[in-house]
Backbone and ligand atoms as CSV (ligand in chain L), in Angstrom:
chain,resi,resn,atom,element,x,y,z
A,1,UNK,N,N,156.115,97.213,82.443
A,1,UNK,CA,C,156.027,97.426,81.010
A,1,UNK,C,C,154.557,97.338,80.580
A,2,UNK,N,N,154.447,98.073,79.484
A,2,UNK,CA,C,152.867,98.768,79.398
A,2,UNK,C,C,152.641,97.459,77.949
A,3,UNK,N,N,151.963,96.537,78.144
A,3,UNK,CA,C,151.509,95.876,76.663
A,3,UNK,C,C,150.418,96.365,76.070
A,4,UNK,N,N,150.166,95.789,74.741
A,4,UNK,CA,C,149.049,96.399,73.547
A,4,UNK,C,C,148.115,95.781,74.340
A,5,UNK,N,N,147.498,94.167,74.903
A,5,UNK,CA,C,146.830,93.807,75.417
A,5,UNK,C,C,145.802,94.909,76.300
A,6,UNK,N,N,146.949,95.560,77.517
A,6,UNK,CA,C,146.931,96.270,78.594
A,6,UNK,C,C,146.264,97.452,77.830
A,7,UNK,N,N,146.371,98.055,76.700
A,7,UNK,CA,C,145.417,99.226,76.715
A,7,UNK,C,C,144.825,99.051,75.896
A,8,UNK,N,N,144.635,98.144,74.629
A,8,UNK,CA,C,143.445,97.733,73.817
A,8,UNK,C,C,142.609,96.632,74.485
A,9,UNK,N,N,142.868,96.159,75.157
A,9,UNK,CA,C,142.625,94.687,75.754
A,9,UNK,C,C,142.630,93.325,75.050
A,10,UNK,N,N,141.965,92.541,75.450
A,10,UNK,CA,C,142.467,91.222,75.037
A,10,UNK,C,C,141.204,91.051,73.957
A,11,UNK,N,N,141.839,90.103,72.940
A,11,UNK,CA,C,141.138,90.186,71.763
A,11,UNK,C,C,139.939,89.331,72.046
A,12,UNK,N,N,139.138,89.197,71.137
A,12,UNK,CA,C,137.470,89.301,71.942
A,12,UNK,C,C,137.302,87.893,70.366
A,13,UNK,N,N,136.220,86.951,71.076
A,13,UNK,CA,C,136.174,86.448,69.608
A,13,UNK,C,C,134.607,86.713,69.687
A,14,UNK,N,N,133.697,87.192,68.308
A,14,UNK,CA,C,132.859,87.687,67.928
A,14,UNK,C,C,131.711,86.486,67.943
A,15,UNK,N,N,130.480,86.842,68.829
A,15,UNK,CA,C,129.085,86.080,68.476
A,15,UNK,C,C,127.907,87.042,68.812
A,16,UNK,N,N,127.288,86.569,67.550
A,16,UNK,CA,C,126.277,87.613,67.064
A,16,UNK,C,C,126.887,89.490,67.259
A,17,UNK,N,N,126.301,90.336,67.954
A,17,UNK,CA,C,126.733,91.537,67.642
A,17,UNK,C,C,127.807,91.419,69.110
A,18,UNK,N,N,128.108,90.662,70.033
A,18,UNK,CA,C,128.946,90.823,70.768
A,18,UNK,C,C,130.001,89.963,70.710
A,19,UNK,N,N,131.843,90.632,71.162
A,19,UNK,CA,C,132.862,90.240,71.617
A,19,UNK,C,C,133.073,89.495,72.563
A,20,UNK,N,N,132.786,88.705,72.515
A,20,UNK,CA,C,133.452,88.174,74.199
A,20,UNK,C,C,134.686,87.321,74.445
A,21,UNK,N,N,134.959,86.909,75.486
A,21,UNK,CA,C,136.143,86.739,75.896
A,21,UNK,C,C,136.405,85.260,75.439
A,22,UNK,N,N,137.500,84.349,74.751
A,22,UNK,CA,C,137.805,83.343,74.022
A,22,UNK,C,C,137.285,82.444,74.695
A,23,UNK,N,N,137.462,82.290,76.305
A,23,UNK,CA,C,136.761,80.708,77.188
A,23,UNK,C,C,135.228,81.054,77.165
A,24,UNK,N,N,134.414,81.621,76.838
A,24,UNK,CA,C,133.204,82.235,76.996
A,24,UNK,C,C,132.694,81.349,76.407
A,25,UNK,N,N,131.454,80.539,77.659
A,25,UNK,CA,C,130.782,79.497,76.913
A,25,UNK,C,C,128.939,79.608,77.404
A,26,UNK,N,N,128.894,80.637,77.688
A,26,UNK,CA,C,127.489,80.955,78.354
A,26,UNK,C,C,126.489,81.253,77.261
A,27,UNK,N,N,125.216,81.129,77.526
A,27,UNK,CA,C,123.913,81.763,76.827
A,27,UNK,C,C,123.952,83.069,76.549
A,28,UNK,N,N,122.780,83.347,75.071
A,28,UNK,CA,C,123.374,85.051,75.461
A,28,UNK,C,C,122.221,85.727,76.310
A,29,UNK,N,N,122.233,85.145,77.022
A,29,UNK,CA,C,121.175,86.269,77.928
A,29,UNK,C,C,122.213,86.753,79.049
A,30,UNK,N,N,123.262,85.657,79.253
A,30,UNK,CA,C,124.203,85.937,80.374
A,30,UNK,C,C,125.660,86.190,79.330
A,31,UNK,N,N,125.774,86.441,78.409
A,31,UNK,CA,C,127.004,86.827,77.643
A,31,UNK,C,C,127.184,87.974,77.826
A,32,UNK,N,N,126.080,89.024,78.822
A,32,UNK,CA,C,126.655,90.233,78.796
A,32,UNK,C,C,127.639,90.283,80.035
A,33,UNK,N,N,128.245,89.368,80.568
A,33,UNK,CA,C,128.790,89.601,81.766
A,33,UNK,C,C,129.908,88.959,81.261
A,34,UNK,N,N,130.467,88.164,80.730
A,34,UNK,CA,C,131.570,87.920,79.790
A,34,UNK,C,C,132.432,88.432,78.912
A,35,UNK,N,N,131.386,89.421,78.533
A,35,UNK,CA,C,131.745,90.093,77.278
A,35,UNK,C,C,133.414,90.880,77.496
A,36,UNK,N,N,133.973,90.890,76.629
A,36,UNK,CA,C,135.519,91.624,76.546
A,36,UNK,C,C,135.222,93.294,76.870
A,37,UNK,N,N,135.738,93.738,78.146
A,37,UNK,CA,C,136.034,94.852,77.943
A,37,UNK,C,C,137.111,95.264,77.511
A,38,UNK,N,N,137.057,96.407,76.914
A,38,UNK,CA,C,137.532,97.021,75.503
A,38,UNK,C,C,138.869,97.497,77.093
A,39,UNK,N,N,140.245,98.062,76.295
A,39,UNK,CA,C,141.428,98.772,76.571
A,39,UNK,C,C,140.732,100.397,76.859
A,40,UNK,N,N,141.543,101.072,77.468
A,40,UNK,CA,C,141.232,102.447,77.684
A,40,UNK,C,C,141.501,103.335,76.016
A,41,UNK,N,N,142.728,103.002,75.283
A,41,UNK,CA,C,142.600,103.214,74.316
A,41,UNK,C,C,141.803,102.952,73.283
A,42,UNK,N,N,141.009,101.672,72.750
A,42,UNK,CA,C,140.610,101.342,71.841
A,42,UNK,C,C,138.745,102.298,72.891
A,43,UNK,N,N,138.148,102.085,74.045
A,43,UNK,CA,C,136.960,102.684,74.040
A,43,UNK,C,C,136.887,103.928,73.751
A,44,UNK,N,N,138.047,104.803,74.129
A,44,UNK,CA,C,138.359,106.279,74.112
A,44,UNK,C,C,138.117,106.448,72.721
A,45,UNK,N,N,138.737,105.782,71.221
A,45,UNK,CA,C,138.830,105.724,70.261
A,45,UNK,C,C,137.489,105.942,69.543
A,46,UNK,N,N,136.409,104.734,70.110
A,46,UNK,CA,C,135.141,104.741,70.007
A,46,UNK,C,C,134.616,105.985,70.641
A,47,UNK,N,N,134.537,106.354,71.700
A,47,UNK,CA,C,133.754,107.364,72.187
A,47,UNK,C,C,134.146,108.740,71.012
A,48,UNK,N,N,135.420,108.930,70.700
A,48,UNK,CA,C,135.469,110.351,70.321
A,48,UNK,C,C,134.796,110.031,68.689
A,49,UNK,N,N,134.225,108.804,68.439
A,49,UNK,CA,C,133.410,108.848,67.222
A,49,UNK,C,C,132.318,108.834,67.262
A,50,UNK,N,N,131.776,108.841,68.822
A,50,UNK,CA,C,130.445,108.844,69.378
A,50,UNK,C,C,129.732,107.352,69.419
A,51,UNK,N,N,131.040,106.438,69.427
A,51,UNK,CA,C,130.143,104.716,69.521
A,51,UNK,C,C,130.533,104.452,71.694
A,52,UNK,N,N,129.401,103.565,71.371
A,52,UNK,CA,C,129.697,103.065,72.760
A,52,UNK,C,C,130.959,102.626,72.910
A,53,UNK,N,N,131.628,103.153,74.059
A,53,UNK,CA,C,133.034,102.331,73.994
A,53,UNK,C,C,133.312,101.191,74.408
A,54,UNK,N,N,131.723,100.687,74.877
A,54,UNK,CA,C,132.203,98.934,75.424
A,54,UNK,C,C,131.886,98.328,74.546
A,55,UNK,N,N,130.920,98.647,73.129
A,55,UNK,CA,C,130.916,97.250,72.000
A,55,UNK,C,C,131.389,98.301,70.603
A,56,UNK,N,N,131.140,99.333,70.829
A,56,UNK,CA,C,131.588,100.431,69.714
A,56,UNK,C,C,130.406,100.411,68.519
A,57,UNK,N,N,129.023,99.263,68.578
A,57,UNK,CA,C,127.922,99.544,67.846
A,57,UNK,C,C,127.249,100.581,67.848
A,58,UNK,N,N,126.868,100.682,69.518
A,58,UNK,CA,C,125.833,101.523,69.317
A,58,UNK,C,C,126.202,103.212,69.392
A,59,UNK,N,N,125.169,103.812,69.590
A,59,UNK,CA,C,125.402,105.485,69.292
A,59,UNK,C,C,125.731,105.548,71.001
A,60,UNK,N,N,126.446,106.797,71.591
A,60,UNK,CA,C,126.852,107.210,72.751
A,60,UNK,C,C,125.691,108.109,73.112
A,61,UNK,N,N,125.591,109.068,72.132
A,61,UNK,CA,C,124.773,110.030,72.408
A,61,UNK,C,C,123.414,109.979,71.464
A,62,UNK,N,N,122.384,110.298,72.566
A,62,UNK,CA,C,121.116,110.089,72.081
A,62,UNK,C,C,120.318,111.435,71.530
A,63,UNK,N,N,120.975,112.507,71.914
A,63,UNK,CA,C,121.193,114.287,71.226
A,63,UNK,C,C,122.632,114.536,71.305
A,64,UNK,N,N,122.281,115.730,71.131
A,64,UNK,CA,C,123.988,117.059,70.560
A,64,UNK,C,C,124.745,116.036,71.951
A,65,UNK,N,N,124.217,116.291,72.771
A,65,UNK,CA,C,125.231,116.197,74.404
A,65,UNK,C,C,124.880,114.990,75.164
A,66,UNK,N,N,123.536,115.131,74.770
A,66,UNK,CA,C,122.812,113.825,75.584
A,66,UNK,C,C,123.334,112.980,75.644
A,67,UNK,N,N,124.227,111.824,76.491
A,67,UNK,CA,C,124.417,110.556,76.327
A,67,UNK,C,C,123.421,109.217,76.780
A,68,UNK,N,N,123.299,108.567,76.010
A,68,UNK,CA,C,122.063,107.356,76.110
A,68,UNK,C,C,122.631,106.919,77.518
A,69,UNK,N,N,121.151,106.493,77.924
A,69,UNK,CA,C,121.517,105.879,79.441
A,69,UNK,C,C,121.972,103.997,79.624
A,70,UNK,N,N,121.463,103.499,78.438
A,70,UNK,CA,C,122.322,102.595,78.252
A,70,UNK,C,C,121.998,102.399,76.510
A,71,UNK,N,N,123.198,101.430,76.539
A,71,UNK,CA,C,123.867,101.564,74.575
A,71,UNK,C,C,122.529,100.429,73.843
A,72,UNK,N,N,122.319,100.827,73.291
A,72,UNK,CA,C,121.106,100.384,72.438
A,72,UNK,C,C,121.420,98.826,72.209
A,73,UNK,N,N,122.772,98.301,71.577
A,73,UNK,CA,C,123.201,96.946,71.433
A,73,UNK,C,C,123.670,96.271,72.231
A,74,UNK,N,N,124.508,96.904,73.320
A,74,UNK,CA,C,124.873,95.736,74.430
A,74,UNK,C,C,124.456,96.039,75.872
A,75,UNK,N,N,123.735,96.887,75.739
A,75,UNK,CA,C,123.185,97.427,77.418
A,75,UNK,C,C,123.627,98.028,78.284
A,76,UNK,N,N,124.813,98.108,77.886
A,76,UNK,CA,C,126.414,99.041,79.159
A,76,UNK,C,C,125.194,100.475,79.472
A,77,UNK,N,N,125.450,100.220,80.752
A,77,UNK,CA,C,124.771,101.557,81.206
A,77,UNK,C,C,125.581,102.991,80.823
A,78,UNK,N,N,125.251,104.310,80.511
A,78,UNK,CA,C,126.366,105.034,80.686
A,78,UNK,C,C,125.403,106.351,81.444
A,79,UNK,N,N,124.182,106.125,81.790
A,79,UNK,CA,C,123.616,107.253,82.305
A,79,UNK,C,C,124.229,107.924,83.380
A,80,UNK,N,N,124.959,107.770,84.037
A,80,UNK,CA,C,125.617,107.687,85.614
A,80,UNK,C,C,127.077,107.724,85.656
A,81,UNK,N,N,127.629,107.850,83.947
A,81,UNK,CA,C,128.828,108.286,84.087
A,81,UNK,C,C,128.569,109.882,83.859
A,82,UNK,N,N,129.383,111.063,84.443
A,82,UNK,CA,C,129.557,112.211,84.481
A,82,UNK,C,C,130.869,112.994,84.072
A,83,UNK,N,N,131.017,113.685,82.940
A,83,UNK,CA,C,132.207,114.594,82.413
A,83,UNK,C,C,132.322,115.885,82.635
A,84,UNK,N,N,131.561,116.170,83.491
A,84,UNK,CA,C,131.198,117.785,84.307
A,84,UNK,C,C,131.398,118.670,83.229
A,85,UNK,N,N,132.369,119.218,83.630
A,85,UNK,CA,C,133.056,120.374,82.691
A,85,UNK,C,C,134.248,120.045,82.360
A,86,UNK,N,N,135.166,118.306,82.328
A,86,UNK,CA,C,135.942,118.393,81.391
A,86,UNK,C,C,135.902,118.664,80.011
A,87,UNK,N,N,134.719,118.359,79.437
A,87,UNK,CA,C,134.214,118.033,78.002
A,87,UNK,C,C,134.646,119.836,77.680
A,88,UNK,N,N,134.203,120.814,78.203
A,88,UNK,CA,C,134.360,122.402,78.040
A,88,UNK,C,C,135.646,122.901,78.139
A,89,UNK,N,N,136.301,122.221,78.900
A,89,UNK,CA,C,137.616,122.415,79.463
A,89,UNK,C,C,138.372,122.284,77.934
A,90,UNK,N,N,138.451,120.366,77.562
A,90,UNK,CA,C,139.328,120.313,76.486
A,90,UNK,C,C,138.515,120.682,75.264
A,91,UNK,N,N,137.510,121.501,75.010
A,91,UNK,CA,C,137.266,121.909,73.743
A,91,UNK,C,C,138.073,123.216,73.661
A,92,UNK,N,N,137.535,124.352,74.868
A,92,UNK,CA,C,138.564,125.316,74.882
A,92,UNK,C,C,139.984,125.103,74.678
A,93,UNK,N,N,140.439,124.211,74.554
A,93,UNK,CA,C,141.700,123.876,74.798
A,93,UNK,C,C,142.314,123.898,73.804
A,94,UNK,N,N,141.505,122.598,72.839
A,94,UNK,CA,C,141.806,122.569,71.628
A,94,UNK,C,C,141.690,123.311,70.595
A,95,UNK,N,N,140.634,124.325,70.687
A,95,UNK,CA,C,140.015,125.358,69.784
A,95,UNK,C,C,140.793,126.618,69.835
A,96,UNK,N,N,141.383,127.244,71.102
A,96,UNK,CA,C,142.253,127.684,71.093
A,96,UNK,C,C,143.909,127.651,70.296
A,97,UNK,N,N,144.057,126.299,70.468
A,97,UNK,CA,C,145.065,126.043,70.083
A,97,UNK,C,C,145.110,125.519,68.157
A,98,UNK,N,N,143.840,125.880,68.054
A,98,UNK,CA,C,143.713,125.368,66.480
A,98,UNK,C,C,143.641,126.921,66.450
A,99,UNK,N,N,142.720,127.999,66.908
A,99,UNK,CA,C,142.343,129.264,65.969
A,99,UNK,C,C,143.151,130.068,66.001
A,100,UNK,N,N,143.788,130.103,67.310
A,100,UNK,CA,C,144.971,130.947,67.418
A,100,UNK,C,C,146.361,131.103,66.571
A,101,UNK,N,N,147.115,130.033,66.621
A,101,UNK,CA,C,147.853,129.990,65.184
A,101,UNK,C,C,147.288,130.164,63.500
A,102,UNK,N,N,146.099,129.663,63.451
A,102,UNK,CA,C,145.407,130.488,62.079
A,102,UNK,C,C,145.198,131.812,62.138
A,103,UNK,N,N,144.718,132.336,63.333
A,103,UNK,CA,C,144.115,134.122,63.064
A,103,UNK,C,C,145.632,134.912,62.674
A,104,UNK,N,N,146.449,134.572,63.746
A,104,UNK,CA,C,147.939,134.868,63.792
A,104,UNK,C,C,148.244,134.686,62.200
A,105,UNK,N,N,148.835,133.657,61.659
A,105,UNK,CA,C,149.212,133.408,60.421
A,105,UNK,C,C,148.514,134.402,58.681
A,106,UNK,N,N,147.335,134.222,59.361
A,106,UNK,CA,C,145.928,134.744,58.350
A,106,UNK,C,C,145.963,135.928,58.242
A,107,UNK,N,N,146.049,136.835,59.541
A,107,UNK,CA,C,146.354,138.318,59.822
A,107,UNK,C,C,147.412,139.007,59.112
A,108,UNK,N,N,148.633,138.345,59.459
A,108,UNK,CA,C,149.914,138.756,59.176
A,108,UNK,C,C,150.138,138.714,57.804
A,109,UNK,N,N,149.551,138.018,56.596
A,109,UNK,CA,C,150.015,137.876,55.503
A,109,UNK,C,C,148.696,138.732,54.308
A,110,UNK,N,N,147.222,138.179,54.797
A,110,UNK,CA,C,145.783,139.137,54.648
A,110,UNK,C,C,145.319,140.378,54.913
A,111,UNK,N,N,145.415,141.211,54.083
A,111,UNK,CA,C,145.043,142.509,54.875
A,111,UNK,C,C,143.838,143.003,54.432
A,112,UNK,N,N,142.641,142.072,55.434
A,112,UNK,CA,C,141.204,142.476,54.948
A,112,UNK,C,C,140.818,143.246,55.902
A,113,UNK,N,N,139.334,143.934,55.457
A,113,UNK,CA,C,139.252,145.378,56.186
A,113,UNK,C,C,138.498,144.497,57.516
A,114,UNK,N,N,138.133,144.705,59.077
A,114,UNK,CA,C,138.288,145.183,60.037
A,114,UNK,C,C,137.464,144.354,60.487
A,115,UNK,N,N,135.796,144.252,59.774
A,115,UNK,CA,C,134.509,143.609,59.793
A,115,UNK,C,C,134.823,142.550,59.211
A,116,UNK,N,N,135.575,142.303,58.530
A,116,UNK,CA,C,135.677,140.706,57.880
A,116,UNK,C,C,136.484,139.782,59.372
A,117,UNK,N,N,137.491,140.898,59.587
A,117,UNK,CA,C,137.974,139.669,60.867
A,117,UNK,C,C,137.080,139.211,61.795
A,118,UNK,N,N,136.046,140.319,62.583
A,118,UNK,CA,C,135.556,140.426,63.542
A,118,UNK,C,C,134.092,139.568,63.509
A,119,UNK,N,N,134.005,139.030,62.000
A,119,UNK,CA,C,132.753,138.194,61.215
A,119,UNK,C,C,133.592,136.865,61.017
A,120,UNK,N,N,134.734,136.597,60.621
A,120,UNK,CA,C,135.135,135.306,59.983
A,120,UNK,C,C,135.825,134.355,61.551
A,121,UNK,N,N,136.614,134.860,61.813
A,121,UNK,CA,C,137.348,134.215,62.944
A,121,UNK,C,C,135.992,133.817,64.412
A,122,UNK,N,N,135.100,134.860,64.578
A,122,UNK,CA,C,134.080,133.893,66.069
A,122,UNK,C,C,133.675,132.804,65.098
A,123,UNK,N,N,133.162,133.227,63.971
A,123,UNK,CA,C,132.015,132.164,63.048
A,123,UNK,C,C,133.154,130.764,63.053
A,124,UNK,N,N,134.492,131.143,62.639
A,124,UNK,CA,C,135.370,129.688,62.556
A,124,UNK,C,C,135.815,129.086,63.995
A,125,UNK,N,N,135.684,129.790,64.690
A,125,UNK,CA,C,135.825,129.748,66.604
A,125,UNK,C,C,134.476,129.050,67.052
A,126,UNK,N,N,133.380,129.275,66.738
A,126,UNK,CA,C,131.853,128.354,67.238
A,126,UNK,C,C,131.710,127.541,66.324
A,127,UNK,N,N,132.114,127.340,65.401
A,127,UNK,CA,C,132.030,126.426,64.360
A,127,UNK,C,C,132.864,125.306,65.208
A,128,UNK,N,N,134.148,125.663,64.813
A,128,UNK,CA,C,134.812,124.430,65.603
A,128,UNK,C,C,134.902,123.918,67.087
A,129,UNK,N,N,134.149,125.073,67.990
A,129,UNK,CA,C,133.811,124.609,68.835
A,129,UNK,C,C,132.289,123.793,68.629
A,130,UNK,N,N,131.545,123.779,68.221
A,130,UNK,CA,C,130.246,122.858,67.875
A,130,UNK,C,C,130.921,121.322,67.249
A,131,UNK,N,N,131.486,121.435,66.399
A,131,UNK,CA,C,132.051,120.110,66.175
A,131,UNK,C,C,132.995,119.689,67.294
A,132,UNK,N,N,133.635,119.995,67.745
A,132,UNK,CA,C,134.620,119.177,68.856
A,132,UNK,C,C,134.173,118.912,70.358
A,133,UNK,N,N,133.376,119.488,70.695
A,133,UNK,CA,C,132.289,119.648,71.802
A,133,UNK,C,C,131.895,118.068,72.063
A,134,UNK,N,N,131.074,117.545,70.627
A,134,UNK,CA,C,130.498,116.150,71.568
A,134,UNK,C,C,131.762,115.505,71.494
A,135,UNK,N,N,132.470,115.858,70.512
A,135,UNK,CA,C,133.701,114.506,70.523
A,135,UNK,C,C,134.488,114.501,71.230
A,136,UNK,N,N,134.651,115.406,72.185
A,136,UNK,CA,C,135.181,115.158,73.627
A,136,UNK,C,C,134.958,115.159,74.657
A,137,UNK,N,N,133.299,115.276,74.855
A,137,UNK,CA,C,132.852,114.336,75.729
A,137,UNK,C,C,132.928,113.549,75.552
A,138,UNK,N,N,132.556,112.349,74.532
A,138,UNK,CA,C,132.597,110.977,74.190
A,138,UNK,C,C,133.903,110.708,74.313
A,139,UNK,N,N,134.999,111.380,74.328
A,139,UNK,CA,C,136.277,110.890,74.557
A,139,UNK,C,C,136.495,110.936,76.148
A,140,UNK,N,N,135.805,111.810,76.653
A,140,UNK,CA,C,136.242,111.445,78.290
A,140,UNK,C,C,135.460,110.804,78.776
A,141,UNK,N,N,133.806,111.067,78.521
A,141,UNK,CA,C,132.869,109.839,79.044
A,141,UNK,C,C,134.037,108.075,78.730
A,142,UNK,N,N,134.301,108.012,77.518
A,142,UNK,CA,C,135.143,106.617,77.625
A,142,UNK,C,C,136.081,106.168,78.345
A,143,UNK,N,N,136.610,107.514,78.286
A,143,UNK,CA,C,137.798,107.311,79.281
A,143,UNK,C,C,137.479,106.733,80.633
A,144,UNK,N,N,136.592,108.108,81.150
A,144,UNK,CA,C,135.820,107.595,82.599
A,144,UNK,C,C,135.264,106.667,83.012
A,145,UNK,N,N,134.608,105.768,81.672
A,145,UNK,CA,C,134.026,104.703,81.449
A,145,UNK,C,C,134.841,103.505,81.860
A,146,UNK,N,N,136.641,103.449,81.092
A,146,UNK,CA,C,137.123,102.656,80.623
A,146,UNK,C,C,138.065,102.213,82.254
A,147,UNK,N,N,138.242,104.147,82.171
A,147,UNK,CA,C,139.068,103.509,83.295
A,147,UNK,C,C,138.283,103.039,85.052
A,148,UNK,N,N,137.319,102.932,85.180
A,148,UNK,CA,C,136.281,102.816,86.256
A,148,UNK,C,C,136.618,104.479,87.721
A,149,UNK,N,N,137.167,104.848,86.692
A,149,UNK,CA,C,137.142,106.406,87.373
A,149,UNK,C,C,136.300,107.127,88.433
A,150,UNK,N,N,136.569,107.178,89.715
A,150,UNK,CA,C,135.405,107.592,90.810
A,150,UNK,C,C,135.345,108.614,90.264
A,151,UNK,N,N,133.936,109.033,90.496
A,151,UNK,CA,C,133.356,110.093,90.283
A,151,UNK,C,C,132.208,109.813,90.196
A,152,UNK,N,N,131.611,108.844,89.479
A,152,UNK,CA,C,130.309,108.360,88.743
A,152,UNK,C,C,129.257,108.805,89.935
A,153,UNK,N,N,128.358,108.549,89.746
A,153,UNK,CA,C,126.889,108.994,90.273
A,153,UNK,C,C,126.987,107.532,90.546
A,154,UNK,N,N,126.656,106.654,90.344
A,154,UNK,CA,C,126.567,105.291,90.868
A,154,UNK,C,C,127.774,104.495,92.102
A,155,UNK,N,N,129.134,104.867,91.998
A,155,UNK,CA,C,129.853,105.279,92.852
A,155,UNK,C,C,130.168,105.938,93.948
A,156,UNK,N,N,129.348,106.858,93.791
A,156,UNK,CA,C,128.941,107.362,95.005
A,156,UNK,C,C,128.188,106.960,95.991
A,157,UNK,N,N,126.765,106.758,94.832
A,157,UNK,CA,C,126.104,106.077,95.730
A,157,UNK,C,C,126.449,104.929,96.247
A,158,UNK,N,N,127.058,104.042,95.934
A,158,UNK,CA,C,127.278,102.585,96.645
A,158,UNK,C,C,128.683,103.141,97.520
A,159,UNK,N,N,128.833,104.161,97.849
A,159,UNK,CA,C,129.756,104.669,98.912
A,159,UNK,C,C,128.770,105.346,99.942
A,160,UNK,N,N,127.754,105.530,99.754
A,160,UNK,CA,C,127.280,106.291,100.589
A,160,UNK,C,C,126.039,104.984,101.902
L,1,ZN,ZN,ZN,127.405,99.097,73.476
């Protein structure tokens, strides 16, 4: 049986800008090794808003795509996590599945001349692909993050 614990994780009690775990009685120079990691749900949550998903302060991404190599407030590395081409994968995915039932619907009931379709629908198609783009990387970087997912560049290497 799957508990709330199990995918938000265990509740964190708050000092200074970090969570950590309730028996947590260390300095904070060493509180970063204590600290509560977050559920796969609650970091995922954070990432697709673009916060770090291990304290959810800081920013994920340091440009459009760029993700910071580590989080400005609690140090979690994320340079060395990698989303290849899922991040492309589920934007197509979703963008599809948003424009397609609008063009369909819009078409059938609108009868504008020829150049308006062939102008309105890419412009609302890159549009919403530009917005959903970082937010799902940041949703799978967390994921990948959350769930310690092989793949990483750092994983490897300590396999190799
Ligand atoms: Zn952080």
């Amino acid at each position: 049986m799957i508990s709330w614990q199990r995918i938000f994780g265990t509740p964190g009690v708050r000092r200074g800008k970090f969570t950590v775990s309730p028996g947590c009685h260390v300095s904070m120079p060493e509180i970063q090794r204590c600290q509560t990691r977050p559920g796969p749900g609650a970091a995922m949550w954070r990432g697709l808003r673009g916060f770090c998903p291990a304290c959810g302060n800081g920013k994920l991404f340091a440009a459009y795509l760029k993700q910071v190599d580590l989080c400005s407030a609690c140090h979690e590395p994320f340079g060395h996590v990698r989303s290849d081409d899922a991040a492309p994968w589920l934007t197509i995915l979703v963008v599809g599945h948003i424009t397609l039932p609008i063009v369909v619907s819009v078409e059938r009931y609108i009868h504008w001349p020829f150049w308006v379709s062939i102008t309105v629908w890419p412009v609302f198609a890159l549009g919403l692909t530009l917005a959903i783009l970082p937010r799902a990387k940041g949703l799978l970087l967390s994921a990948i993050w959350a769930t310690r997912a092989p793949g990483s560049e750092r994983e490897r290497e300590s396999l190799d």
